[in-house]
FIMAR-11062 format. One record per atom (N, C-alpha, C): residue in three letters; z negated, x negated, y negated. Coordinates in steps of 0.001 Angstrom, whole numbers, padded with zeros to 6 digits, always signed. Example, Ala and Ser with C-alpha at 12.3 -4.5 7.8 and 13.67 -1.06 7.14 Angstrom:
Ala-007800-013190+005690
Ala-007800-012300+004500
Ala-007800-013200+003300
Ser-007080-012850+002250
Ser-007140-013670+001060
Ser-007870-012900-000030
//
This chain:
Unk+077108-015447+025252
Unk+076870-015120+023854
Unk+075462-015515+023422
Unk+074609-015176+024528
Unk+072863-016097+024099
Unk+073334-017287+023900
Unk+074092-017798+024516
Unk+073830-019701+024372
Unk+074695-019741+023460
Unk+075320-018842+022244
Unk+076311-019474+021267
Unk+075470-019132+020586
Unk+074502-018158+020061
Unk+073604-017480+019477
Unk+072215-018508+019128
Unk+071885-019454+020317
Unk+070493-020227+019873
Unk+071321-021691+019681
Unk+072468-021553+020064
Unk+073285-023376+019338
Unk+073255-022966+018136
Unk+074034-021726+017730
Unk+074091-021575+016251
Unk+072974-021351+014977
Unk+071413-020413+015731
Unk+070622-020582+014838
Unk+070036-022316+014933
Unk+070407-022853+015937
Unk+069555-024428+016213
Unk+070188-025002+015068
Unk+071184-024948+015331
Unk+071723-025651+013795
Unk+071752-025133+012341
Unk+071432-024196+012085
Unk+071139-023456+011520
Unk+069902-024184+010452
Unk+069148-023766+011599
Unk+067783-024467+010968
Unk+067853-026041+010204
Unk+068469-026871+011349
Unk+068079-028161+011409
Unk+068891-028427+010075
Unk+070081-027788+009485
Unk+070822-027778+008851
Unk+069972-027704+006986
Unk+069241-026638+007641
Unk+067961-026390+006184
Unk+067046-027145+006483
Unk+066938-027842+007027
Unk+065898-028703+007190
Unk+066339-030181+006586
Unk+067624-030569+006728
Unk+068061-031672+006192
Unk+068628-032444+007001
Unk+068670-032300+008463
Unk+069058-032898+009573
Unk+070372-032556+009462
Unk+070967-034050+010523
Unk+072449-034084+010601
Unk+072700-034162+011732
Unk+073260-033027+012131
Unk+073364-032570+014064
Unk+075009-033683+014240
Unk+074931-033951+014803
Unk+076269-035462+014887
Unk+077238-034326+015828
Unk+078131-033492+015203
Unk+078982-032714+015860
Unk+080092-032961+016283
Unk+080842-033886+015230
Unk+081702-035136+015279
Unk+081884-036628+015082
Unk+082028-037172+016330
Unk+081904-038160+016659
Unk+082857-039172+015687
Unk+082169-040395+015364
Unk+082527-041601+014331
Unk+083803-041533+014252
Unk+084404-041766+015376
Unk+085581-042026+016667
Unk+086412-041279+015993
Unk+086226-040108+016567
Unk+087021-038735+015889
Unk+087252-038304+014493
Unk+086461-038806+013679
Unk+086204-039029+012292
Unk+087278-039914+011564
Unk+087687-041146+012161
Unk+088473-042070+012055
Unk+089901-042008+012571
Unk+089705-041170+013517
Unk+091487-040924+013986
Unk+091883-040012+013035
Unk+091375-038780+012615
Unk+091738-037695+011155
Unk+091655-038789+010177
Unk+091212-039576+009990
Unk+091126-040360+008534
Unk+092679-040913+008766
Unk+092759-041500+009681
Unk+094036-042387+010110
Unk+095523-041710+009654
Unk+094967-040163+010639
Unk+096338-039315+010322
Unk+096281-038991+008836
Unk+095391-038395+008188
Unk+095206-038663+006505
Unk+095722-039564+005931
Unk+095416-040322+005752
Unk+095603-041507+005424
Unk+097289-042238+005407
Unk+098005-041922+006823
Unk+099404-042136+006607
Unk+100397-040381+006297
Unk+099833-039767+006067
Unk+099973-038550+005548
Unk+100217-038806+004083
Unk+099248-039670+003671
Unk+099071-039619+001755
Unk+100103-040948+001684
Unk+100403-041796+002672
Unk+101625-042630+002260
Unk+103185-041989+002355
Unk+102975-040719+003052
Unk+104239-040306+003550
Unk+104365-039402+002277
Unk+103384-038669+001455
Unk+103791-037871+000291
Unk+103830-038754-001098
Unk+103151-039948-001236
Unk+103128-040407-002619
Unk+103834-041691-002392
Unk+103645-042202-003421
Unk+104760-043450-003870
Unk+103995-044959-003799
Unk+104272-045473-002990
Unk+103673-046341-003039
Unk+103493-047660-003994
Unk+103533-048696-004147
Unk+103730-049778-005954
Unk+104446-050687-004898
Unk+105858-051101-005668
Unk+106451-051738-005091
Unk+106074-053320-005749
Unk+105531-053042-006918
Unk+105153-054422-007697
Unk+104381-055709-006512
Unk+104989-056793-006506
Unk+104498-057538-005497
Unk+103159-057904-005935
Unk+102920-058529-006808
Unk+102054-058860-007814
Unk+100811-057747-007737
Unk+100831-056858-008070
Unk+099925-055747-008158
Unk+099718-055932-006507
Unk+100317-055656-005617
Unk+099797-055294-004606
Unk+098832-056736-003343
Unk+099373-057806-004193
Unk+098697-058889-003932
Unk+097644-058947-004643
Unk+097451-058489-005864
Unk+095839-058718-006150
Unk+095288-057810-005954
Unk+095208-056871-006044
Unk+094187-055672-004866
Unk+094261-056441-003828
Unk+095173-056703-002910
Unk+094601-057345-001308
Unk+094107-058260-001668
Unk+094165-059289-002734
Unk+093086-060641-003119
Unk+091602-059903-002683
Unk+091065-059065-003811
Unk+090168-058599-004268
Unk+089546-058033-002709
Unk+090215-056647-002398
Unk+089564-056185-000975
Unk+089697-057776-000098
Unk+090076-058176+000470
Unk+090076-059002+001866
Unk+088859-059925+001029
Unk+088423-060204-000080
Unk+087067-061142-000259
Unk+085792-060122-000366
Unk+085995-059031-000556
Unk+084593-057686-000266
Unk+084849-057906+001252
Unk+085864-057675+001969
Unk+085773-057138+003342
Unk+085729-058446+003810
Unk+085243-059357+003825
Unk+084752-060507+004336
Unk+083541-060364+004593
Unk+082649-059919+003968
Unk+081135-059933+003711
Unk+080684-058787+004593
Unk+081470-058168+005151
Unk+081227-056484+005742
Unk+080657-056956+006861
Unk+079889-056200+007930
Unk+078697-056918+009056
Unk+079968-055284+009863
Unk+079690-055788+011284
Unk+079996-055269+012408
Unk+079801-053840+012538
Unk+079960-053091+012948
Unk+081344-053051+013583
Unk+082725-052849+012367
Unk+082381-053145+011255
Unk+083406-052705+010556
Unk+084083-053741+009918
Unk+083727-054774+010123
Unk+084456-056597+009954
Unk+085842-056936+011051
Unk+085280-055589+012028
Unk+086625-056368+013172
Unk+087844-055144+013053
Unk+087395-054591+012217
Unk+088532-053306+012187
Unk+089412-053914+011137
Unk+090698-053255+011472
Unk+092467-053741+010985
Unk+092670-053530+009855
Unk+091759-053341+008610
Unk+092118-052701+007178
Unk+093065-052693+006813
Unk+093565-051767+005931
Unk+094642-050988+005425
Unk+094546-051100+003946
Unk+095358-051675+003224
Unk+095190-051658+002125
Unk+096538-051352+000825
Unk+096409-050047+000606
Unk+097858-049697-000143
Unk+097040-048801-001829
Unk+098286-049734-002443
Unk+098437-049472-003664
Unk+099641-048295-004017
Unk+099120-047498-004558
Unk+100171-046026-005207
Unk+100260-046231-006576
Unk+101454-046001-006645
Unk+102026-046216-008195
Unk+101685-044872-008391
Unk+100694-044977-009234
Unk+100102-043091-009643
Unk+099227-043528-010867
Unk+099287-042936-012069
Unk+098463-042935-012955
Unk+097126-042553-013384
Unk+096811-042128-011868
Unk+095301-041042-012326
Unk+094211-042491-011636
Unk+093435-042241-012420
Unk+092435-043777-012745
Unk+091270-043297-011173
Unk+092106-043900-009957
Unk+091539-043292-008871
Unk+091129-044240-007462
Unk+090427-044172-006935
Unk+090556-045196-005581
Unk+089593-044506-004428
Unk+090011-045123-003224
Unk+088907-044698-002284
Unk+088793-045481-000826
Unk+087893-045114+000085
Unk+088071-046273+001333
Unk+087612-044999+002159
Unk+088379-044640+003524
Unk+088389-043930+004756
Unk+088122-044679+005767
Unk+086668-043958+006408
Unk+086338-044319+007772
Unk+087997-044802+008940
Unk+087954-046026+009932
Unk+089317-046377+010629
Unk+089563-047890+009836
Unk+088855-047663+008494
Unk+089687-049131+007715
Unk+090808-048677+006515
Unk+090715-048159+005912
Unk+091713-047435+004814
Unk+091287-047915+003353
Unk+092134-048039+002772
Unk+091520-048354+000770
Unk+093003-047928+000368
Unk+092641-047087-000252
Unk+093654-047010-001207
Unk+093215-047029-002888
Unk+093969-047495-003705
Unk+093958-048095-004751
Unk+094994-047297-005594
Unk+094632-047000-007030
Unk+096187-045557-007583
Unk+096008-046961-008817
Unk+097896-047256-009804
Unk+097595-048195-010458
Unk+096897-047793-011760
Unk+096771-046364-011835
Unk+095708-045862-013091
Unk+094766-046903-013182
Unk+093883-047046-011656
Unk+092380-047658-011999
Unk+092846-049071-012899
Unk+093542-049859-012541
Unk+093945-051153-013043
Unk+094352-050891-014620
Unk+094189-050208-015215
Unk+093696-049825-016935
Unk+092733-049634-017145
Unk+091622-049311-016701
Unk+090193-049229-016862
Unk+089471-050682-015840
Unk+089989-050772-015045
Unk+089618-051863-014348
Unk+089938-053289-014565
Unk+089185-053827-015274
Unk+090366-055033-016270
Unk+090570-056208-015732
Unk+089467-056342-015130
Unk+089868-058061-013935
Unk+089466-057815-012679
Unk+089384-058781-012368
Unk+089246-058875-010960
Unk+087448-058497-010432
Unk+086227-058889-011341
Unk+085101-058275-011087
Unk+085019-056809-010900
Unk+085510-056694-012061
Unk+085718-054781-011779
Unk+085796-054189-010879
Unk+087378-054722-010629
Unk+088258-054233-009547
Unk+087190-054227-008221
Unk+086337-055324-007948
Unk+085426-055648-007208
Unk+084472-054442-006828
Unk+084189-054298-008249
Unk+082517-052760-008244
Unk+083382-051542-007276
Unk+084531-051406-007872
Unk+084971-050368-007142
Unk+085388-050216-006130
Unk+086144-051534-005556
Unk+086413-051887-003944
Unk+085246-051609-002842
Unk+084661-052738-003770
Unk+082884-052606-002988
Unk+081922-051236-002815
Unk+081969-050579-003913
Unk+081502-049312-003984
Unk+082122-048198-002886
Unk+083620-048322-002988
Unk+083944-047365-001756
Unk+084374-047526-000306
Unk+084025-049202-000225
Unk+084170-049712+001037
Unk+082481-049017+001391
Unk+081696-049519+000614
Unk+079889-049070+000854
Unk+080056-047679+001743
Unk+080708-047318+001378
Unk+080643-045535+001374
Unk+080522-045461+003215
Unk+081501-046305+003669
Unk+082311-046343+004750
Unk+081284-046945+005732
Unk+080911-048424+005120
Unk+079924-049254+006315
Unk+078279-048308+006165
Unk+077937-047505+005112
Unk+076850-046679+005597
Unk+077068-044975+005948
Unk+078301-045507+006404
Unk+078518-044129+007366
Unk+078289-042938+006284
Unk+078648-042754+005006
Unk+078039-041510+004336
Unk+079316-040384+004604
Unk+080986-040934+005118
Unk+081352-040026+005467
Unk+081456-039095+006638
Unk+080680-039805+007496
Unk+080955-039388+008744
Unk+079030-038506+008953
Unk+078087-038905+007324
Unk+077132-037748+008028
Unk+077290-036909+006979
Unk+078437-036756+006031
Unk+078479-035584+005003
Unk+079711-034794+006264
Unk+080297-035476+007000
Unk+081094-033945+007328
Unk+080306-033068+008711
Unk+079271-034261+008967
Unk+078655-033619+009834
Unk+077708-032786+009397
Unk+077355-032900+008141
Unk+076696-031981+007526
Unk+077342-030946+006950
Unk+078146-030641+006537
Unk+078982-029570+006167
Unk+079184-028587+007679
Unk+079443-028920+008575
Unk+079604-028808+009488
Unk+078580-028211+010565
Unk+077396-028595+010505
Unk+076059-028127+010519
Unk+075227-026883+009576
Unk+076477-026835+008366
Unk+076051-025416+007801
Unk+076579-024518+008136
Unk+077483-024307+009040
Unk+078554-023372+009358
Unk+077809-022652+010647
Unk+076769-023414+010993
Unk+076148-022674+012200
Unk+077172-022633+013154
Unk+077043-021501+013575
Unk+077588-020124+014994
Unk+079004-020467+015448
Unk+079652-020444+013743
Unk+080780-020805+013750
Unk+081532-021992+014449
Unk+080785-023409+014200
Unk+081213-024824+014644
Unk+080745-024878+016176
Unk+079652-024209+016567
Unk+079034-024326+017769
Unk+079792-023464+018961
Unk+080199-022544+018424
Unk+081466-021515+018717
Unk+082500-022041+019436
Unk+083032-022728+018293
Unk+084217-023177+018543
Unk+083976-024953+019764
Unk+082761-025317+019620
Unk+082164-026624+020636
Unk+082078-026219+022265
Unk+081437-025031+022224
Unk+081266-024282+023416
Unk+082357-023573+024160
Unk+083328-023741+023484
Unk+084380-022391+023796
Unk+085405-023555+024192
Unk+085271-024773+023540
Unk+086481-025883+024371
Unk+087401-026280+023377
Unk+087108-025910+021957
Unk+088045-026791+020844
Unk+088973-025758+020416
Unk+090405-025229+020617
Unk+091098-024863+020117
Unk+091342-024728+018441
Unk+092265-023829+018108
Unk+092896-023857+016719
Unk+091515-024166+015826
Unk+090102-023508+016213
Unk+089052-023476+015107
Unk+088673-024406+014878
Unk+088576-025642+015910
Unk+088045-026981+016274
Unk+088662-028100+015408
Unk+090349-027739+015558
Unk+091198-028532+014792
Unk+091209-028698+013923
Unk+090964-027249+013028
Unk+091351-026999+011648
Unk+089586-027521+010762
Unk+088326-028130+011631
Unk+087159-028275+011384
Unk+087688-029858+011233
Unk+088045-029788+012295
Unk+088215-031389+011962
Unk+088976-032321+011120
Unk+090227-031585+010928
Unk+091046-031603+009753
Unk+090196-031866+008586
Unk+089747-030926+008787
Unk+089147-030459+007028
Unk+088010-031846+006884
Unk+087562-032208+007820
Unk+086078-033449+007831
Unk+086903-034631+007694
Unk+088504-034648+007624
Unk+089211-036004+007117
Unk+089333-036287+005730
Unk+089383-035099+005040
Unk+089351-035455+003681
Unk+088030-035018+002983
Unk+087647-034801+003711
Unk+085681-034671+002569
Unk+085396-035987+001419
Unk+085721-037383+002502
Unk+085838-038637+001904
Unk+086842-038152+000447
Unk+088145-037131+000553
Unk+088628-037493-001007
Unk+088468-036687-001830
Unk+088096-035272-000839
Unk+088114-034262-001774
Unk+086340-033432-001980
Unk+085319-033801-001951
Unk+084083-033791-002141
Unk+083201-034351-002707
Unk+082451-034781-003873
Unk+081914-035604-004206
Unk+080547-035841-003157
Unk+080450-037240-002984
Unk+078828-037806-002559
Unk+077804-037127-003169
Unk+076628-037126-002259
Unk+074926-036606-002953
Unk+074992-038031-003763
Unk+073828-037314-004658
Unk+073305-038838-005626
Unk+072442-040164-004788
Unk+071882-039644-003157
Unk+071834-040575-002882
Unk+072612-041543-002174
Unk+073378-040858-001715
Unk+074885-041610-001230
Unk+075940-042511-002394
Unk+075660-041663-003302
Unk+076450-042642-004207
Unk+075262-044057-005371
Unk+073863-043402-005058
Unk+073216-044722-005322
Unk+073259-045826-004565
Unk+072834-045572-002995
Unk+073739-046696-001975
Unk+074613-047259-002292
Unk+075821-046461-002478
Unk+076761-047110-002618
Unk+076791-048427-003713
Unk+076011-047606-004901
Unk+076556-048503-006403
Unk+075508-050136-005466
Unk+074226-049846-005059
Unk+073862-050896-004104
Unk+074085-052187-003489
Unk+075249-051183-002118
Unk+075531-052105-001479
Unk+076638-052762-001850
Unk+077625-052155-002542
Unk+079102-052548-003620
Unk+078654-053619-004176
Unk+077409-053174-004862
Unk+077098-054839-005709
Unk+076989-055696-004709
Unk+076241-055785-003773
Unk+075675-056580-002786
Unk+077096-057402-002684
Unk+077783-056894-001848
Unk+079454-056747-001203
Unk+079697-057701-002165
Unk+079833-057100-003891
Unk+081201-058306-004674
Unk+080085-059296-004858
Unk+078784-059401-004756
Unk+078212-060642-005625
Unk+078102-061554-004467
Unk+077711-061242-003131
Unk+078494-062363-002009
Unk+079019-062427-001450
Unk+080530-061854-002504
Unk+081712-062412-002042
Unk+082473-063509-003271
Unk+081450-063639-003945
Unk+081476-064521-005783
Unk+082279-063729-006838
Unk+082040-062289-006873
Unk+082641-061677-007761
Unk+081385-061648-008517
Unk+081565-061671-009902
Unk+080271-061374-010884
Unk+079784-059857-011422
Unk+078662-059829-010403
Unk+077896-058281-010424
Unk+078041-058126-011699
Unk+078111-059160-012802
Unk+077984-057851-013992
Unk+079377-057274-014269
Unk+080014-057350-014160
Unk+081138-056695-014292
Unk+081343-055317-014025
Unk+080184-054606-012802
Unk+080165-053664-012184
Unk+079549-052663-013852
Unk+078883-053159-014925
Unk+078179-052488-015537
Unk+079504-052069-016603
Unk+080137-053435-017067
Unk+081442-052836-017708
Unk+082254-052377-017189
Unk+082654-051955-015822
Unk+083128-051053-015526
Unk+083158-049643-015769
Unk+081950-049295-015553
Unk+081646-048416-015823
Unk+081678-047841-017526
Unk+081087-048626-018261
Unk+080948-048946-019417
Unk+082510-048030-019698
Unk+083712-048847-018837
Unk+085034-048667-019355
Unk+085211-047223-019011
Unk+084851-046776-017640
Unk+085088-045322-017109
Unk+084721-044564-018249
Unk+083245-044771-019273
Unk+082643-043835-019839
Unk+083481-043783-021111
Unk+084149-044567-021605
Unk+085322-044904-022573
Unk+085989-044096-022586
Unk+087048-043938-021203
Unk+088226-043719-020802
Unk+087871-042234-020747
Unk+086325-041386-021030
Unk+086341-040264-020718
Unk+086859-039494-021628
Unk+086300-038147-022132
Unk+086577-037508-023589
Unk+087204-035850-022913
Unk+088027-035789-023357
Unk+088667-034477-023049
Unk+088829-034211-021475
Unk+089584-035485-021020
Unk+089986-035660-019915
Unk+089768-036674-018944
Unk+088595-036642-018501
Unk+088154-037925-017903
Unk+088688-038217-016581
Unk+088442-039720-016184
Unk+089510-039970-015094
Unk+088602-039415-013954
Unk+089822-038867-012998
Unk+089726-038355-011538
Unk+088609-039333-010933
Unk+088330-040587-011243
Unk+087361-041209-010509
Unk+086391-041009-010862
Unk+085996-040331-011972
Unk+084494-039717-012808
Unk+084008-038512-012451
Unk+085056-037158-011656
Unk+085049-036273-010986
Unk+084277-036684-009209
Unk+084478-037772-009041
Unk+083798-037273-007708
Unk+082748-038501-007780
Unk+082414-039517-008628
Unk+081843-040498-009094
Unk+080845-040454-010102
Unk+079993-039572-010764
Unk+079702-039521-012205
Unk+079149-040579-012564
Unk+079661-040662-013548
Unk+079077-042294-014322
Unk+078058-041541-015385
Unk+077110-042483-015631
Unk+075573-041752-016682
Unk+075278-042994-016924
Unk+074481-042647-017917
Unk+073490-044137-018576
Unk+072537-044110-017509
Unk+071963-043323-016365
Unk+071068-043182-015358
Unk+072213-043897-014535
Unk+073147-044003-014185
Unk+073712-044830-013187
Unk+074231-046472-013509
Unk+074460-046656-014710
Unk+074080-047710-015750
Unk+072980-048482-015403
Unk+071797-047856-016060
Unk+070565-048139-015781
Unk+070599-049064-014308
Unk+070219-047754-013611
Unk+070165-048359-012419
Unk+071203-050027-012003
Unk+072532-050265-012323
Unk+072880-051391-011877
Unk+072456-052535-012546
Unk+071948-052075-013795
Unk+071548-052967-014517
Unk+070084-054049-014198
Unk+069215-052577-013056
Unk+068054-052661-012490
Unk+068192-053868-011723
Unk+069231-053965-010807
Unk+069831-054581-009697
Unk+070645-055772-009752
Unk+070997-055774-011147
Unk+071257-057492-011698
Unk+070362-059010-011520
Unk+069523-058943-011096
Unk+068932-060054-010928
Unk+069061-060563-009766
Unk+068866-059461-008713
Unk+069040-059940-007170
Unk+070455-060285-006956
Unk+071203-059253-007692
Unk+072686-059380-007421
Unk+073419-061116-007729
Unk+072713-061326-008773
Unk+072921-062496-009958
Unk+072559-063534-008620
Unk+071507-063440-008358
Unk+071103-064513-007531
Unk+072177-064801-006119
Unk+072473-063615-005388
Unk+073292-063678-004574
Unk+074927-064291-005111
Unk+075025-064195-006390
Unk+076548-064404-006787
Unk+076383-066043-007342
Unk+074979-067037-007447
Unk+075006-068347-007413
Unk+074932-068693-006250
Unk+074730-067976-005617
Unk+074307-068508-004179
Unk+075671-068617-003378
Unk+076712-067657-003636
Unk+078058-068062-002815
Unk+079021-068710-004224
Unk+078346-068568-004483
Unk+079345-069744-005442
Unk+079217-071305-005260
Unk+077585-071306-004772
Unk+077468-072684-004422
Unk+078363-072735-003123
Unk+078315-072067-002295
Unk+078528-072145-000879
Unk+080555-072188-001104
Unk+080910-071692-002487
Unk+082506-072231-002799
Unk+083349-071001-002586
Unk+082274-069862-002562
Unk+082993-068474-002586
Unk+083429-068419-004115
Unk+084452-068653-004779
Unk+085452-068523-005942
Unk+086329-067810-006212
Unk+086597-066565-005886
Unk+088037-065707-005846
Unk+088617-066019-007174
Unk+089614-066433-006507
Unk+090515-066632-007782
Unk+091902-065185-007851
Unk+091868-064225-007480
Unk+092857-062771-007619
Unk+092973-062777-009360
Unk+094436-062937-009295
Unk+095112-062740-011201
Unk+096213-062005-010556
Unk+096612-060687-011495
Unk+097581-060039-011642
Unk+098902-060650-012093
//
């Protein structure tokens, strides 16, 4: 009981301190995403439209080209849900899912890009795998408890829960500034045109009002997040002549 007692204030602390005690491993992170992940194909509907589901895979397989190691050699997964809520996301393992809501606010193929790129970002800087370790690290006594004691029902149901943080939690603001970042980075050398990422948004802030889309709930769009991509247009700009010379052209039409 001492040694569950100084694991649990250790983390405790480090927890208020800002540190991310790595409780669950990448690994383990990605097999719950996995089972998630064909979980949400086994309850929703997937788009049988051939068309639709070929240009989303246009769009992702030219972001996930540009992706650096270890996450370039992983098997991506890429499914479209015939669902109306203006939504998307990417799970540690290789996962994207795409709802055909976004493709009304998302009007071409650049767009489609900001947002591919944006939640693939999420994935190659690891922000889900140190937000559940951080959640996880606030629980103290509890998580360390259940580490020390050999896993059982408490262990499971921790880990469970750290598979969907990715859908059901929103990012810190600096996780989701990264993201808007490296997303640009991602579509502008892969020859998608970074500005597009600004009317995207532009469109999200449209599409808001009474009822704004589910992707604005864990995403907030602001003239401060605006701003900022707008900041980031020049470098971006430069990178998107630069593979264009090199004959990066996506041509993805619905």
């Amino acid at each position: 009981m001492v040694r569950l007692y100084r694991i649990g204030l250790l983390l405790s602390v480090l927890a208020a301190s800002g540190c991310t005690v790595p409780i669950v491993s990448e690994r383990e992170l990605q097999i719950e995403s996995d089972a998630e992940f064909q979980k949400m194909r086994n309850q929703m509907v997937e788009s049988r439209d051939a068309r639709v589901r070929g240009y989303v895979q246009c769009v992702s397989d030219a972001i996930l080209a540009e992706v650096n190691e270890p996450y370039a050699s992983l098997d991506w997964e890429v499914v479209v849900f015939d669902d109306q809520a203006v939504n998307a996301f990417a799970l540690p393992g290789g996962h994207i899912g795409v709802f055909t809501g976004l493709l009304k606010v998302a009007e071409n193929q650049d767009q489609l890009a900001a947002v591919i790129g944006h939640e693939v970002a999420h994935v190659t800087e690891r922000h889900s795998y140190e937000q559940v370790n951080r959640q996880y690290a606030t629980q103290g006594a509890v998580v360390a408890g259940a580490a020390v004691l050999g896993g059982g029902q408490t262990t499971y149901d921790l880990l469970s829960m750290g598979a969907q943080i990715g859908l059901t939690l929103p990012y810190g603001r600096r996780a989701e500034s990264e993201a808007d970042v490296v997303g640009l980075r991602f579509m502008a050398e892969a020859g998608f045109d970074p500005r597009g990422s600004v009317q995207l948004w532009k469109n999200m802030d449209a599409k808001g009002g009474a009822s704004p889309p589910q992707f604005l709930s864990t995403h907030p769009s602001s003239t401060t997040r605006i701003s900022g991509l707008i900041a980031q247009l020049p470098e971006a700009l430069d990178e998107f002549n630069g593979a264009r010379a090199e004959g990066k052209r996506p041509a993805c039409r619905r």
